[in-house]
N, C-alpha and C positions, 0 to 999 in steps of 0.2 A: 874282842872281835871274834866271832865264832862263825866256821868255815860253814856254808850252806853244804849240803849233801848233794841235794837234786835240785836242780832248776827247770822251768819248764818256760817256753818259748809260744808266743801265740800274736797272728796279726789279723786287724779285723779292721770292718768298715771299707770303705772305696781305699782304693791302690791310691802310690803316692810313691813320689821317685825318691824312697827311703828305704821302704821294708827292705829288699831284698840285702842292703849296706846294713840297717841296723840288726839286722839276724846275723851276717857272718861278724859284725862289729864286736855283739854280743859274744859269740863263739870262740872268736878271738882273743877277749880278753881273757873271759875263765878260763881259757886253755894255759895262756902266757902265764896266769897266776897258779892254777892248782888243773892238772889235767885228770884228775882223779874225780872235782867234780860232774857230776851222772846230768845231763842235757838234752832234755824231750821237744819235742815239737809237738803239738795237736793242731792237727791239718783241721784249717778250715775256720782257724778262730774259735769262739766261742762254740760252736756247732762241734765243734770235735771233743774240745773239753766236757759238755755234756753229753754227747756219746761215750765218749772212754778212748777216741780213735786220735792216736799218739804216735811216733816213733823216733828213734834213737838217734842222737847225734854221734855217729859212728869214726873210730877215728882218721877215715879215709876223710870223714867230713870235716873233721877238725884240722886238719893239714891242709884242705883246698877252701875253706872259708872264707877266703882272701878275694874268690873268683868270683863272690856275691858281690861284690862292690861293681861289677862288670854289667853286671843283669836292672832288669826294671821287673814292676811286679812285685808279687808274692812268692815265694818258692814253695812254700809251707799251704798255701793259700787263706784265700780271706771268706768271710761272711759278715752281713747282718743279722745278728741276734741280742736281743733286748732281753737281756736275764730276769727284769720283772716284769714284760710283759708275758706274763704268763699262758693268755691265749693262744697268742700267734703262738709259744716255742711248742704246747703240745698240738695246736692245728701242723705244726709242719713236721710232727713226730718226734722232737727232739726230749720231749718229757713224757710220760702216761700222766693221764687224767689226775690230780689232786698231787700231784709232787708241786716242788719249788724248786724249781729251774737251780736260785742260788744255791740253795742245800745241795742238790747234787751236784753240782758243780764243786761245791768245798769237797762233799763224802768223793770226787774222783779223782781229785788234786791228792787226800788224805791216803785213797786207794793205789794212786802211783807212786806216792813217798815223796812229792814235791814240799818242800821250805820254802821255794821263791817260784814265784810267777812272774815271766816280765810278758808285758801287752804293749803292743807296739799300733798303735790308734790314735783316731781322734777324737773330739768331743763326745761324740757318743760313747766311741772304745774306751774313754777314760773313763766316765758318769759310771759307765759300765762297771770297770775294775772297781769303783769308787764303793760303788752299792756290795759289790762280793766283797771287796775289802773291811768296809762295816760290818758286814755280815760275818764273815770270820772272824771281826776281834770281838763281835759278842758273843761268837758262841765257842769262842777260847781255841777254836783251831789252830793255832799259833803257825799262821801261813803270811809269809811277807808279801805283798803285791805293790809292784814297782811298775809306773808306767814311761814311755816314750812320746812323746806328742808329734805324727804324724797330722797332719792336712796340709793340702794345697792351698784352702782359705787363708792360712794366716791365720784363725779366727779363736785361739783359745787364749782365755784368761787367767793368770796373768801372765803369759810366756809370750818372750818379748819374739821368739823367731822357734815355729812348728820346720819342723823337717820335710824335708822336699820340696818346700814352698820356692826357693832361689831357682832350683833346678825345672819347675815348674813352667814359671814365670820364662825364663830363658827357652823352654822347648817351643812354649805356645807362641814366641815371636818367631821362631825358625819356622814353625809350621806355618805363621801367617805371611813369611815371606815368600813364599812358592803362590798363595794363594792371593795376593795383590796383584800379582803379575792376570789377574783374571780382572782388572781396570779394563785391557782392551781390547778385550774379547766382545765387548758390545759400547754401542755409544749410550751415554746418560745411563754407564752401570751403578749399582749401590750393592756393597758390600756387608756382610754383617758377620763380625767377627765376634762368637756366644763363646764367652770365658767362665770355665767352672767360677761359684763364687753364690752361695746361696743367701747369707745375709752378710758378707764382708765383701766389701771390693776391693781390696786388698790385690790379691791375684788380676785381676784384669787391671788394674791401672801399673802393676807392678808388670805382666806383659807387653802392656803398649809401653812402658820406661825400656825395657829390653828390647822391642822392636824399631823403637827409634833409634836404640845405640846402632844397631846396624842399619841402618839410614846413614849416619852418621857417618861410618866408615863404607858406605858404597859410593863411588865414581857417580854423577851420571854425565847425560849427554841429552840434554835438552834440546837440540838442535834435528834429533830422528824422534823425539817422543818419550826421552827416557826421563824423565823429570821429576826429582822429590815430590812435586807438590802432588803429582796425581799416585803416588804409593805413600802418601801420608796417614798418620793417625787426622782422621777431622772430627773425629768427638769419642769423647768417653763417658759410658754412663753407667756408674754402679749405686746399689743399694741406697747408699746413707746421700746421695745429691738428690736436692731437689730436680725436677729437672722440666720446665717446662716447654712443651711438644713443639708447639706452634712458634715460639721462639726462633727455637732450635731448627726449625725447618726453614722458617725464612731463611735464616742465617748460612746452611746448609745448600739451600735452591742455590743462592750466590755460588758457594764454593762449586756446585755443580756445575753452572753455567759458565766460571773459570777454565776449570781442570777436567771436564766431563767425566769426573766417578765419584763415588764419597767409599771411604772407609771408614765402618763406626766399629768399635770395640764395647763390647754390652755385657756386663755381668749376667750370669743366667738369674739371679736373684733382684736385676732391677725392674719395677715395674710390674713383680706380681703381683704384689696385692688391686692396681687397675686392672691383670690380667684376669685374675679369681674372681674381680665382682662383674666382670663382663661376661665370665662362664655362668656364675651364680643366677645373674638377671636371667640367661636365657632356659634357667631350669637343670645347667650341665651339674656332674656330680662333678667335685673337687680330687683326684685320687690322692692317696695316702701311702706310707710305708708305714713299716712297723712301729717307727720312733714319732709317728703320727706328722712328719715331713709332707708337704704338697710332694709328687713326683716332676719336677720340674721337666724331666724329658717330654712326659703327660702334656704338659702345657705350652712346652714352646714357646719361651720366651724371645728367641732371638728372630724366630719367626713371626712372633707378634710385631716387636718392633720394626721389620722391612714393613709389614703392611702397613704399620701409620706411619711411615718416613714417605714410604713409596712412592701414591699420587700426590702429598705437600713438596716434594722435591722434584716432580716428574720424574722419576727414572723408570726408564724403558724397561729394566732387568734388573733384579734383585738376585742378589746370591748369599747367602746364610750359611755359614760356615762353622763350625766347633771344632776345638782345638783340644778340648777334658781329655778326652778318650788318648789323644797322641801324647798328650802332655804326661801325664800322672803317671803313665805306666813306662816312662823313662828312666832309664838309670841316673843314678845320684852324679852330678856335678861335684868337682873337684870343690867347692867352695861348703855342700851341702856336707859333702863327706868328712869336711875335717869337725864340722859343727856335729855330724851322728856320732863318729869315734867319740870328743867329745863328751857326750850324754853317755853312751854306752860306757866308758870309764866310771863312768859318776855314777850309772843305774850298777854295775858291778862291787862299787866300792859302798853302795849304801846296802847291796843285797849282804856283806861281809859283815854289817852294823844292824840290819833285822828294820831299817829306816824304809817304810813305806812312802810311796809317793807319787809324782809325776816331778820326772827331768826337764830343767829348763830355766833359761833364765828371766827371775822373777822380776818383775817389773813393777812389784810394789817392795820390792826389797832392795833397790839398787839397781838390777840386772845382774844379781849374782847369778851363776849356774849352781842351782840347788834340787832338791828333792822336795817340791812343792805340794803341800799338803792336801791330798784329795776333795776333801768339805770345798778349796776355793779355786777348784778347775769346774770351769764351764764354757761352752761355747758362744758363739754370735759375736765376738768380739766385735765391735766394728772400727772397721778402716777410719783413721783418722785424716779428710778429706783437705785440712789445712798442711800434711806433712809439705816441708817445701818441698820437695820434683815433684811432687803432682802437680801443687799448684802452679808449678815454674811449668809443667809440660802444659799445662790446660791456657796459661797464656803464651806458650809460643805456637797453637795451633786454634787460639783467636776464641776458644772457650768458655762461655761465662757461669758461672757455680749455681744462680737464681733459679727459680720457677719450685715447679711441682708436676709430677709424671701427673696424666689428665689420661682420661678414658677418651677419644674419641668417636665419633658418632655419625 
């Protein structure tokens, strides 16, 4: 086992109520093991590494490391950068004309004396690591790069649980409690609760399981208007259901005519592709990111869905609500944090072995907690729609799984 020297630290891709626990997680442990090993940050992700713009984990840092686990966010901060998409890095300056992005990237990891890289990402941020990782062991750099699997999605293969996802999941039902209480602010309201989740629904069906638990333990009093049934989940719709509109809205009108309000919980990723071919028909351009992603903010999904729910259900007032923005950038839950330590142990003790990877446990191996072989991480996982609580929540709020998302007209 031979001691790394320099380790270097980098997060990237969207926030997630992980970074700022697996940075001091990180800190912590090479401290606990060898405080002699040397510990960089490059701000900014991948954008920093190819700048050169880095700084020192000093050891005022290394004593209060503990206090990250307190914070949400990046502290280091984050970017999207695609290391082979080599337009976009020199259109936004991060390379000159006719460089590769990966190569300078190795020549400044080489240039600051880093052994180990740890990236703390998701699917993109690992593909990413994955590609520089290749990249260095053919051109004999002899640079270990160890990844962490951040998202909210859920959605990387094969790791059976990405980090910040529990914590996630639990914020975006706190945030949706506050905002059900906006049932009776108008009569025949509709609610639209847009849960990060671009192809896994994972996340939003795992937030309405967390928003029901506190249902679950609230009082009410039916008798003034405080009533479960009108702060209820009354549909869930992500990525991998079929889900057909007209159904669903008959079924829906009922519950409205009930309880006068509906709350629907909707992955931002359900329903694009009817959303795309209804901008397409009208001549719209589709926008794009770097990683060549639809921008789903662009598109508004959750707003699309009130319109076709809106006049099939009558409702007087539509409210559309997102939860991403509150959720992600939370600090890690007690439950996430014992799972980062965890990997961070494990990303530590494989950086001692020279073992590249991504932390997590593998779910074509068992579900051991290992160091997962780059070549078979990839993203989109999807939500598997049979796990029992979905299925148990989707029949205790009268749900049926059939149809197919339809364009309406």
């Amino acid at each position: 086992m031979s001691k790394p020297k320099k380790v270097a630290l980098l997060t990237a891709g969207g926030l997630a109520p992980c970074l700022s626990s697996a940075i001091g997680s990180l800190i912590e442990r090479y401290t606990e093991i060898d405080p002699t090993i040397e510990i960089i940050c490059y701000r900014s992700g991948y954008k920093g590494l190819l700048l050169g713009d880095s700084y020192k984990v000093t050891p005022e840092i290394r004593e209060k490391a503990g206090l990250l686990h307190r914070f949400g966010g990046s502290p280091i901060g984050n970017s999207r950068v695609k290391l082979t998409n080599v337009k976009d890095c020199v259109k936004r300056g991060l390379v000159k004309e006719g460089e590769d992005p990966q190569k300078v990237a190795a020549d400044q990891l080489i240039k600051d004396g880093v052994d180990i890289l740890h990236t703390i990402g998701g699917d993109d941020t690992n593909t990413a690591a994955a590609d520089l990782a290749a990249f260095l062991a053919k051109n004999n750099y002899g640079l270990t790069v160890i990844g962490l699997p951040k998202t909210v999605d859920n959605d990387v293969f094969p790791i059976r649980q990405s980090l910040g996802a529990w914590t996630a999941a639990e914020q975006g039902a706190r945030n949706f409690q506050n905002v059900a209480a906006e049932n009776n602010a108008n009569p025949r309201m509709l609610i639209v609760h847009e849960v990060m989740g671009r192809n896994c629904g994972w996340l939003t069906a795992a937030t309405a399981q967390e928003y029901r638990k506190l249902l679950d333990r609230t009082e009410w009093l039916p008798a003034i208007g405080l009533d479960r049934a009108a702060f209820e989940v009354h549909a869930v719709f992500v990525p991998e259901m079929e889900i057909d509109l007209a159904a669903e809205a008959k079924r829906l009108r009922a519950v409205m005519d009930k309880v006068d309000c509906i709350n629907i919980f909707v992955s931002e990723g359900a329903g694009v592709e009817a959303i795309v071919a209804q901008l397409q028909a009208k001549g719209e351009e589709v926008p794009r990111d770097a990683f060549g992603h639809i921008k789903l903010d662009a598109i508004n999904p959750g707003k699309w869905f009130g319109e076709q729910f809106a006049q099939m259900i009558g409702a007087e007032k539509t409210l559309v609500q997102k939860s991403g923005y509150f959720a992600r950038a939370s600090a890690a839950n007690v439950e996430d944090i014992h799972l980062i330590k965890s990997c961070a142990d494990l990303a530590v003790e494989c950086a001692f072995r020279g073992e590249s990877g991504v932390i997590g446990h593998d779910e074509d191996q068992g579900g051991v907690l290992r160091a997962i072989e780059f070549p078979r991480i990839k993203g989109g996982k999807p939500f598997n729609i049979d796990t029992p609580w979905f299925t148990e929540m989707l029949a205790a709020i009268g749900q049926p799984k059939g149809g197919k998302v339809a364009v309406s007209h």
